[in-house]
N, C-alpha and C positions, 0 to 999 in steps of 0.2 A: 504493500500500500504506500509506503515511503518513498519507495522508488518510483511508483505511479505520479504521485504528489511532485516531485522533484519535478520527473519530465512533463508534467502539465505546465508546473510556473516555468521554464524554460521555454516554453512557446510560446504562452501566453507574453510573458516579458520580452519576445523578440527580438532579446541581444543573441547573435550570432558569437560564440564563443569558439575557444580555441579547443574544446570536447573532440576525441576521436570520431564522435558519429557525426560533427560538422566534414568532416577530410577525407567524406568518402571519394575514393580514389575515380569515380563516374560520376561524380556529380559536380557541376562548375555552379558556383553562384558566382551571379552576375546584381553587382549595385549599379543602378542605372536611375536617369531623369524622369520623375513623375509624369513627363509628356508624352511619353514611348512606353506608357504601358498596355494600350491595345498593342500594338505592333509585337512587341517584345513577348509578350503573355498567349498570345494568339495565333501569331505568325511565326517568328523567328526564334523562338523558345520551342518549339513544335516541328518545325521543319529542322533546329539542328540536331535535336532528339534524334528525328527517324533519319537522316544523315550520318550521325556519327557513333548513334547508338548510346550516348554517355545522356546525362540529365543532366536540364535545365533546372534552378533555382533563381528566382527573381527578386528582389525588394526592388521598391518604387518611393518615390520622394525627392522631393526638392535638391540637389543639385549639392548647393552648400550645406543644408543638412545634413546630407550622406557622409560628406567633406568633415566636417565636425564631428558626426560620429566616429568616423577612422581615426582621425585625430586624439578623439577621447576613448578612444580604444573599448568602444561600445558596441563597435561593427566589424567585422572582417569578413572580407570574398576574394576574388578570385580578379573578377572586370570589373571597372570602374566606367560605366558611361556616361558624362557629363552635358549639361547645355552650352559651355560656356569653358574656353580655355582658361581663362582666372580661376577657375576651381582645380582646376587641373595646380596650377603654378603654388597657390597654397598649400599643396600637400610635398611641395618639391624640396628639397633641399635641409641639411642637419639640422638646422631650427626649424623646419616643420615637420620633421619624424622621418623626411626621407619616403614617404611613402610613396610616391611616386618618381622615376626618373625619365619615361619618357610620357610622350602619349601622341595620338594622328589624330587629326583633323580629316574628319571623316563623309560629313553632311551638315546640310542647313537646313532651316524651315523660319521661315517668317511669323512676325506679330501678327496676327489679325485681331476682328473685333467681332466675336461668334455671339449670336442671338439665338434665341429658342422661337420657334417658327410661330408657334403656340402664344407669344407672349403678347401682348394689345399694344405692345411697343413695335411687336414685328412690322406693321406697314410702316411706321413713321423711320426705322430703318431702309424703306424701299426709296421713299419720298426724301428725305431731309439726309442733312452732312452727320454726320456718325457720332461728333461731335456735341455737335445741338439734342440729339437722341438723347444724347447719357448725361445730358443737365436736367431734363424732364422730370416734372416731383415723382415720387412714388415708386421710380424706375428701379431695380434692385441687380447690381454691377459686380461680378465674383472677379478676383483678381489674388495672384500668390502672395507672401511675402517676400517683400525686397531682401529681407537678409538673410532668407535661405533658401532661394530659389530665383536664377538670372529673369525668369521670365517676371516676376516681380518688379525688377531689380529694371528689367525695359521697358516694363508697362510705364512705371515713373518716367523713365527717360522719353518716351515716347510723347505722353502727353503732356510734359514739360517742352517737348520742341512743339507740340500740338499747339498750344499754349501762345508762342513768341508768330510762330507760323501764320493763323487764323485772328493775331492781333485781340486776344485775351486770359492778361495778367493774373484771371484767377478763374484760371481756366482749371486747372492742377484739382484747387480748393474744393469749385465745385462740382468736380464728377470724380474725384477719390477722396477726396478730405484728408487726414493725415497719413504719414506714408505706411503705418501698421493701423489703418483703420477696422477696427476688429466686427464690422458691418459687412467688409467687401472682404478681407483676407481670410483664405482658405488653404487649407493642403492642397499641392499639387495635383495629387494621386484624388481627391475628390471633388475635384471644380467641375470636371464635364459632367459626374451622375447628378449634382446640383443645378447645372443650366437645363440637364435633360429632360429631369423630376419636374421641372419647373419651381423649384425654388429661388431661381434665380432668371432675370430676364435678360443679360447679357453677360460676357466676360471678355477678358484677355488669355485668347490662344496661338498655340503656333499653328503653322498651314498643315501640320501633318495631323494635329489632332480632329481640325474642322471636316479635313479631305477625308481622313480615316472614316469618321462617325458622322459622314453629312450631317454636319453644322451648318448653316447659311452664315455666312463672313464677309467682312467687307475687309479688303486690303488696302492701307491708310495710301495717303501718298507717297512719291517716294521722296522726299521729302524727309517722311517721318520714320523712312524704314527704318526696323530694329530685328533680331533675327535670332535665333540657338544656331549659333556654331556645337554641333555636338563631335565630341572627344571621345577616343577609349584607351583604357589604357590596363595593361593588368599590376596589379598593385604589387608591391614590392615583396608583402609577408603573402602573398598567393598561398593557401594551403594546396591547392591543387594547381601546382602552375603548368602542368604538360595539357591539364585539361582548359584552362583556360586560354594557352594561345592554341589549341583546338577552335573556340570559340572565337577568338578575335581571326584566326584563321578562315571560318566559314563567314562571319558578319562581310568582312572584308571581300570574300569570293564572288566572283560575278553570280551565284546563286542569291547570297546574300544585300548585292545590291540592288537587285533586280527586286527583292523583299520591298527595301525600301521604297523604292520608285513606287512601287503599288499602294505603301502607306501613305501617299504626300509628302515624302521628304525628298529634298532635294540632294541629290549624289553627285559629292563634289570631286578633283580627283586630291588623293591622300596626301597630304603633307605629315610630316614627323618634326616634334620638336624634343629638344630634351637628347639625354644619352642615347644613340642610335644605336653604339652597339651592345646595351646593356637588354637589346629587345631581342626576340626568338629570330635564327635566321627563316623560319617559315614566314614569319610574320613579313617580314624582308620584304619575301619572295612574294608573296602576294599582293603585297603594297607597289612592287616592280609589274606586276601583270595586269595593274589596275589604271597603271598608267596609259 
């Protein structure tokens, strides 16, 4: 019964520990962007299952949060996929644990401004600037937090240059109010079942999750572009690190970008920053074929 008890609060608490039954030698977890958790959980978690034969594990969450919890040694996997190469650089070097030494530049996916079709805001979305929408009384606006998740972090930046662009200084004030307004800010991993349920009449998404889950979106000007450069990289304490550049191996593979393309991401070609030869020569090699 003790021992039932143990491994119940170990799941339920959802720290990934250094336990022998986290380091099974077929199973890769993958820490990854709240925004790619259709894609990741559906598609590409699934197809590299029945590809490689090994098992997928997934967490999903804000960007910097993941980032933190590595840091605070509350988390460990295998990949690390990011929004945003500033997360990536935080985890780099002897004063920040080292956890990271390289990482690729892998894909993009734009800001957009997704509404629920359903919502009595929907037409004035069809008719009016996107802007003027989301000052309307009563309108209810889901958006991440800036300090632990990029897409947050360029929602602010975006309707801050919105703001100087459309010639109104409080513009910021009134369609987000402060920057953790605890009104509009939500987890990551829960903003789209909120716009969907109709809890919510609009938000701030990337292009992969409106494409993915037919959302109706409007693409700001460009102008106001802001975007997830997403990153992967396998972290430095990998328990299983043969099976995770497995994994960065297939994301990378033209099976794996063709995934993408189909989720609304945009597939860029790979750049590498960081120690190049501290990475798998597979990984290399497939970065070299993707060219």
């Amino acid at each position: 019964m003790i021992r039932k008890l143990l491994a119940s609060f170990v799941v339920v608490a959802g720290v990934v520990t250094a336990a022998p039954a986290f380091a099974q030698d077929d199973t890769v977890n993958v820490l990854y962007a709240g925004s790619l958790v259709n894609l990741m959980e559906r598609s590409v978690g699934p197809a590299f299952e029945k590809a490689t034969g090994q098992h997928f594990r997934g967490y999903a969450a804000g960007s910097n949060k993941i980032a933190n919890e590595i840091k605070g040694k509350l988390r460990r996997g295998d990949v690390f996929i990011s929004a945003s190469p500033k997360v990536n650089t935080s985890l780099m070097g002897e004063a920040n644990g080292d956890h990271v030494t390289w990482y690729v530049n892998f894909a993009e996916s734009p800001l957009m401004i997704g509404y629920n079709p359903q919502s009595k805001f929907a037409a004035d979305f069809k008719s009016k600037r996107w802007d003027q929408v989301l000052q309307e009384p009563g309108i209810r606006v889901g958006r991440t937090d800036p300090k632990l998740d990029p897409k947050g972090a360029f929602t602010v930046e975006m309707m801050t240059k919105a703001a100087e662009l459309y010639h109104q200084p409080d513009l910021v004030e009134k369609t987000l109010g402060a920057a953790e307004n605890p009104a509009q800010v939500l987890p990551e991993e829960t903003l789209v079942g909120r716009l969907q349920s109709g809890q919510l009449d609009a938000g701030f998404f990337y292009s992969t999750e409106t494409s993915d889950l037919k959302i109706p979106a409007i693409r700001p000007a460009p102008e106001l572009q802001a975007k997830a450069s997403y990153t992967l990289t396998i972290l430095s304490d990998a328990p299983n690190h043969a099976g995770a550049s497995s994994f960065v191996d297939f994301l990378l593979s033209a099976q794996g970008r063709a995934l993408l393309k189909q989720h609304g991401v945009d597939v860029i070609k790979p750049t590498v920053t960081g120690n190049v030869q501290a990475m798998p020569p597979s990984v290399q090699a497939v970065i070299d074929a993707a060219q």
